[in-house]
C-alpha positions in Angstrom: 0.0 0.0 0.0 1.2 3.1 -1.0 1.1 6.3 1.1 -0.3 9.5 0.0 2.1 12.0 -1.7 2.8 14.8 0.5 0.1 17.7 -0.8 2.7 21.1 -1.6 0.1 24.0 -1.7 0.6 27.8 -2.2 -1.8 30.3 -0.7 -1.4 33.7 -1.1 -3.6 35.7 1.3 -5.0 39.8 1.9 -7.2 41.2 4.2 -8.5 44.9 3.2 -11.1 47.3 5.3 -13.0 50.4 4.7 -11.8 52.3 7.4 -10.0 51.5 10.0 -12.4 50.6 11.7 -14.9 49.4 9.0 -16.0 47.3 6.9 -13.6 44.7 6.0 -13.0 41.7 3.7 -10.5 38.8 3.1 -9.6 36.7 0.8 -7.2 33.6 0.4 -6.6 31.3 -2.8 -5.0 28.1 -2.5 -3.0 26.4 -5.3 -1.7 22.6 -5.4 1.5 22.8 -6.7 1.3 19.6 -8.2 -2.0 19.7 -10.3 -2.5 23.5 -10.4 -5.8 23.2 -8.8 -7.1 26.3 -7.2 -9.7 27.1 -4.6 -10.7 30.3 -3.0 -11.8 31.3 0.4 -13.5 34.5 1.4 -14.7 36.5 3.9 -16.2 39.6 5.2 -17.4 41.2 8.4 -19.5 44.3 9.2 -16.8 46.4 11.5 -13.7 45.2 11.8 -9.8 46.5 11.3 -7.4 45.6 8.0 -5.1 43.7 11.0 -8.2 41.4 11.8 -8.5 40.8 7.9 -5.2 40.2 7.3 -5.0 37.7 10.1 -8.7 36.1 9.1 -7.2 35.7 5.4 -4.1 33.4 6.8 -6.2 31.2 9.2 -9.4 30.6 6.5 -6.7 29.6 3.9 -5.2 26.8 6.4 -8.4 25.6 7.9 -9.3 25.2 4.2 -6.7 22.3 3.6 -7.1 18.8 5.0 -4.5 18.5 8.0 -0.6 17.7 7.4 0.0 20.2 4.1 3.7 21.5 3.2 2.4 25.1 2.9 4.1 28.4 1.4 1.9 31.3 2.4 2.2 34.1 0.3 1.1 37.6 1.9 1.8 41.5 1.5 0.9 41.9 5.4 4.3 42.2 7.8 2.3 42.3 10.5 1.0 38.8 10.1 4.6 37.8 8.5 6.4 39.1 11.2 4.0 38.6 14.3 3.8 34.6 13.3 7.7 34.4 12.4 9.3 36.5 14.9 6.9 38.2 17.6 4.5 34.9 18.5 6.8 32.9 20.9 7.9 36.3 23.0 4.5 37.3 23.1 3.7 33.8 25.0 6.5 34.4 27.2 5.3 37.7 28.6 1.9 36.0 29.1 0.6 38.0 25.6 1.9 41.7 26.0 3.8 42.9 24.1 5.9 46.3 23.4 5.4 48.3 26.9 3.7 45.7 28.9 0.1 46.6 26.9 -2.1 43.5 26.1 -1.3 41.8 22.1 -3.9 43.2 19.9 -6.1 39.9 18.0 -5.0 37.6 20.5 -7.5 35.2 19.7 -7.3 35.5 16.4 -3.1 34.9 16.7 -3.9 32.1 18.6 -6.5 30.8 16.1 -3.3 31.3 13.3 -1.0 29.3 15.9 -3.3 26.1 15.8 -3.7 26.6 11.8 -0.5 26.5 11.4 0.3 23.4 13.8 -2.2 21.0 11.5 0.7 21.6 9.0 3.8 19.7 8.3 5.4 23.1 7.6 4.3 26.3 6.8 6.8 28.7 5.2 6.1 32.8 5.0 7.0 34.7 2.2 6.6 38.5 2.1 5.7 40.6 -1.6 5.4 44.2 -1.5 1.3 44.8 -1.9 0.3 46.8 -5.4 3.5 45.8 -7.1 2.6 43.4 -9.7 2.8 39.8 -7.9 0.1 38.0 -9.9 -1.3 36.3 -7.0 -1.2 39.1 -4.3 -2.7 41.3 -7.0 -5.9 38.5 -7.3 -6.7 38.4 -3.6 -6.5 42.0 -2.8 -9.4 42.1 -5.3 -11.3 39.4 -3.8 -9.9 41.1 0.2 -11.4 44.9 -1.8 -14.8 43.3 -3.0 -15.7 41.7 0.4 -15.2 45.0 2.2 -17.1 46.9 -0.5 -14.4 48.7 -1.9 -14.3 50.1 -5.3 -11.1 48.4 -6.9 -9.6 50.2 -9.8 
């Protein structure tokens, strides 16, 4: 009996709002590497913040795979590249404050992320500058812009 082959997905994520806050939206699509299948995921809520989308978009596009993906998430926002990557495990350490002493914004939804992220072999982060041209960022900010009402042009 064979074993499954290990399932190499891409998804590129973006979480846009209508003021800050506002009325925001997110979206996530998710390629297999292998067959060049794509699904996409989307969201919206009534009041919410960009950060809050941002984060929504990363967790919606994980939950969306069946557990034990290699994943390379694709996103414009540092704050959930960085915050995952490099500000997560001190943010535990100092019981979840963070610069200052002050409580971490989105805790829930960082600790929603964390869990996402665990039902993954790995999960790799890669950074694009937003509005630049990458082909995929470009396609969910319009999808993130939609949900959250925004007139795209």
């Amino acid at each position: 009996m064979s074993e499954e082959p290990t399932r190499e997905i891409t998804i590129a994520f973006d979480g846009a709002c209508r003021g800050n806050p506002g009325p925001g939206g997110y979206g996530a699509i998710l390629i297999n590497i292998r067959t060049g299948a794509e699904k996409i995921v989307k969201g919206r809520e009534a009041s919410t913040t960009n950060n809050r989308m941002e984060l929504s978009a990363a967790i919606a596009g994980l939950n969306a795979l069946r557990p034990g993906a290699v994943v390379a998430m694709i996103g414009d926002s540092q704050y959930v590249i960085k915050g995952i990557t490099e500000w997560l495990s001190g943010w535990k350490v100092k019981g979840w404050r963070g610069a200052g002493g002050k409580p971490v914004s989105n805790k829930e939804l960082w600790q929603s992320l964390e869990m996402a992220v665990a039902r993954h072999l790995t999960v790799t982060w890669t950074w694009v500058r937003g509005h630049a041209g990458h082909e995929l960022n470009e396609r969910v900010d319009e999808i993130a812009a939609a949900q959250a009402g925004l007139a795209h042009g």
